[in-house]
N, C-alpha and C positions, 0 to 999 in steps of 0.2 A: 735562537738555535733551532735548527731544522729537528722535527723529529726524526729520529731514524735509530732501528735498534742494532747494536755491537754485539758480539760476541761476547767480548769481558771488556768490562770498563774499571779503570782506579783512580782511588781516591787517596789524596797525598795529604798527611798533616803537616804542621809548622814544625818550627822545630829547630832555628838557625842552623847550627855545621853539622847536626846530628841529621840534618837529612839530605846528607850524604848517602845514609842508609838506602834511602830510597833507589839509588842508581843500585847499590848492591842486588836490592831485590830485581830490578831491572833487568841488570844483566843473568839471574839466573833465571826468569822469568824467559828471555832469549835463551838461552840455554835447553832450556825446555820446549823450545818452538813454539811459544805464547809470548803475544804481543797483545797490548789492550787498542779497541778502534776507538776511545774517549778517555779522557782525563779529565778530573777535577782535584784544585791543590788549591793550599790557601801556605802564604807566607812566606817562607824557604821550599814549600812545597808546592808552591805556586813558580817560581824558578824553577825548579828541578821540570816539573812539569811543563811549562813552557817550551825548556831548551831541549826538551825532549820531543816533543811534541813539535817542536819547527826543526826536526831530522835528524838531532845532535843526536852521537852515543852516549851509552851511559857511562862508557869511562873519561869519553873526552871531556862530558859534562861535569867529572869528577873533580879530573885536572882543570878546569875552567877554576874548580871552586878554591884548588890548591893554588894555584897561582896566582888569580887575581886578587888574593888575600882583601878582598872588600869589608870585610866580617869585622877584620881587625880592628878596623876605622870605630867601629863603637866600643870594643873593649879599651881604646886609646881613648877617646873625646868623653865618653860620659863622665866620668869624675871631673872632667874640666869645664863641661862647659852644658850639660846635661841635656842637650838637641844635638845630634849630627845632622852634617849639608848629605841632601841623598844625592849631590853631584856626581859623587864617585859609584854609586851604585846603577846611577840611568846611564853612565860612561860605561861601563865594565858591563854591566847584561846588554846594554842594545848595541854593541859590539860583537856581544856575541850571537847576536839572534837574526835571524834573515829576515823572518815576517816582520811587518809595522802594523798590520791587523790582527784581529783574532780566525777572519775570515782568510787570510792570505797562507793559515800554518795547514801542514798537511794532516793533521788530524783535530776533532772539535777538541776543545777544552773549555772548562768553565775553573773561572775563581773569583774567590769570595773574598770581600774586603767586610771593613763595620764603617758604617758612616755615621759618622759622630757627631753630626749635626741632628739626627732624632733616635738614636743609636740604635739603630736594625742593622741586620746583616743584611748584607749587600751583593747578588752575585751577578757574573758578568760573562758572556759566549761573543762578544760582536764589536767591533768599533776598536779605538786604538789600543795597542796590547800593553806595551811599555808601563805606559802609566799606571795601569791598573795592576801589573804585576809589582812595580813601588808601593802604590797603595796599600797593598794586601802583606807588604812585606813591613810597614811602615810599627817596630811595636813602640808602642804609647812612653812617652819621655825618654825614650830610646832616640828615635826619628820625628822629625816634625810630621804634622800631618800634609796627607796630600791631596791637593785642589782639582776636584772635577766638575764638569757644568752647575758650580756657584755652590759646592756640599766637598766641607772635608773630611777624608776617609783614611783610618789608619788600621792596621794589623787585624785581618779578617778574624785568624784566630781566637780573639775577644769571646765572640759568638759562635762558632762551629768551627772547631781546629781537626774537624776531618770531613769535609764536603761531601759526604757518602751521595747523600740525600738528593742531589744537586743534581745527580746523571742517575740515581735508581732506575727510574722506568726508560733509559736510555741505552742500558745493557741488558743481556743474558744471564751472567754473571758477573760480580761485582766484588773482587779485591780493594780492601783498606789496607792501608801501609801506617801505622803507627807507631813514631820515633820517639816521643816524649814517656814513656813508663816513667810513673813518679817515685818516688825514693826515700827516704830519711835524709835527714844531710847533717852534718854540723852545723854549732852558732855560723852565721853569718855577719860579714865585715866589712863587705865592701859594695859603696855602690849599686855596680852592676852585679854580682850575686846577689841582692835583694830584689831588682827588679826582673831578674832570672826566674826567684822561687814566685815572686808573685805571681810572675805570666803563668808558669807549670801549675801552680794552684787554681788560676780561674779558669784556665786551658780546657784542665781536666777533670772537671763535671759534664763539660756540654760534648763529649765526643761520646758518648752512654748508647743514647739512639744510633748514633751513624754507624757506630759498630754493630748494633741489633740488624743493621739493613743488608750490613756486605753479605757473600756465603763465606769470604774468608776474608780475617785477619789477620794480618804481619806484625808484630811487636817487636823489634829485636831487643830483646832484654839488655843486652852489653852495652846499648846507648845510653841508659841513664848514666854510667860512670862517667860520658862528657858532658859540658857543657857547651852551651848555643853559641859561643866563641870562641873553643876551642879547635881554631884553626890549625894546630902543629897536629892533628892525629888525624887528618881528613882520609887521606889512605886506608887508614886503620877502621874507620870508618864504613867506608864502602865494603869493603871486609864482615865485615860484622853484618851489614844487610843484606850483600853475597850469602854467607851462612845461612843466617837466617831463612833467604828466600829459598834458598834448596832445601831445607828440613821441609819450610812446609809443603812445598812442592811436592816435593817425593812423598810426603804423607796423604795430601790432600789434591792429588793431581785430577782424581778422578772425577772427585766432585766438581772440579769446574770443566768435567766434559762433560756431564749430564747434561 
């Protein structure tokens, strides 16, 4: 990726249906006549970021997330069969995306994947998009992992589930969006709620620094109460990172016109 410094650049966490938020903040981010000229996202936030990033809105990106119901596909298949095919996920995103590069979208973006063949994180600005945005989305006995020149790569998140770091000297200012706030929860029972708390627990030690780097970030607190597949509240969703981003907006608008 070329250097060249932005105005404000964001950085997107993972976070499956919960970062939805992110469009929220999005649109009130437009609302405020702030648009970021970089993006970096890793996971579900690597989607959000992508389809935003190759021109989509943030509501239509919403409704992409509401109807193509892809998410589903793993709260259905893990208890049966504990790998999902990402057939239905490379159908349903590169359907929706114009660009087939990283270089063909109209704004830069980076995302992070972990490559699990010597397990570093892995980040990415160039070459084909599709696949690396599976990759980064791929979470561990959730999704198989995915093959790139001869190294396979699964759920960047692993390693840095907020890419602050990745575009720092690439902007002026630097909004983090973080969807995951961790929670208490009750016993767990199932499955896929176990491999929920594990990801949220390894998640959230390594996002510490990336948030030291932004001048702001976004948490929407009301996102812990879903979970990464609950797809019936995606509206509700974007909602809640609407909110959010206008609180801090209106509080902290100033600081990101210094």
């Amino acid at each position: 990726m070329k250097h060249k410094m932005h105005e404000i650049g964001m950085a997107l966490s993972g976070g499956g249906i919960k970062a939805i938020a992110h469009l929220g903040v999005l649109q009130a981010m437009e609302e405020h006549g702030l648009k970021p000229g970089i993006m970096a996202g890793v996971s579900a936030g690597a989607i959000v970021g992508a389809l935003y990033a190759d021109g989509h809105s943030p509501r239509d990106i919403a409704l992409f997330f509401q109807e193509s119901k892809f998410l589903q596909l793993a709260k259905v298949a893990v208890p049966r069969k504990g790998f999902i095919s990402s057939t239905r996920f490379y159908r349903a995103i590169g359907g929706m995306l114009r660009a087939q590069t990283f270089e063909e979208l109209p704004m830069p973006l980076v995302i992070n994947a972990t490559d699990f063949s010597d397990g570093k994180p892995a980040y990415f600005s160039s070459g084909p998009l599709l696949k690396v945005i599976i990759a980064s989305s791929s979470i561990p006995v959730v999704m198989n992992p995915v093959e790139m020149n001869g190294k396979q790569y699964v759920d960047g998140g692993i390693f840095c589930n907020l890419p602050a770091r990745a575009i720092r000297t690439h902007c002026h200012k630097l909004i983090g969006v973080h969807v995951n706030p961790i929670t208490t929860v009750k016993p767990l029972t199932s499955i896929i709620e176990i491999a929920e708390r594990t990801y949220h627990l390894t998640v959230q030690s390594n996002t510490v620094e990336e948030k030291q780097v932004c001048d702001l970030v976004i948490e929407p607190a009301k996102a812990r109460e879903f979970g990464m597949f609950d797809t019936s509240k995606s509206l509700h969703i974007f909602d809640i990172g609407y909110e959010a981003g206008m609180r801090a907006l209106d509080k902290h608008r100033k600081k990101l016109e210094k």
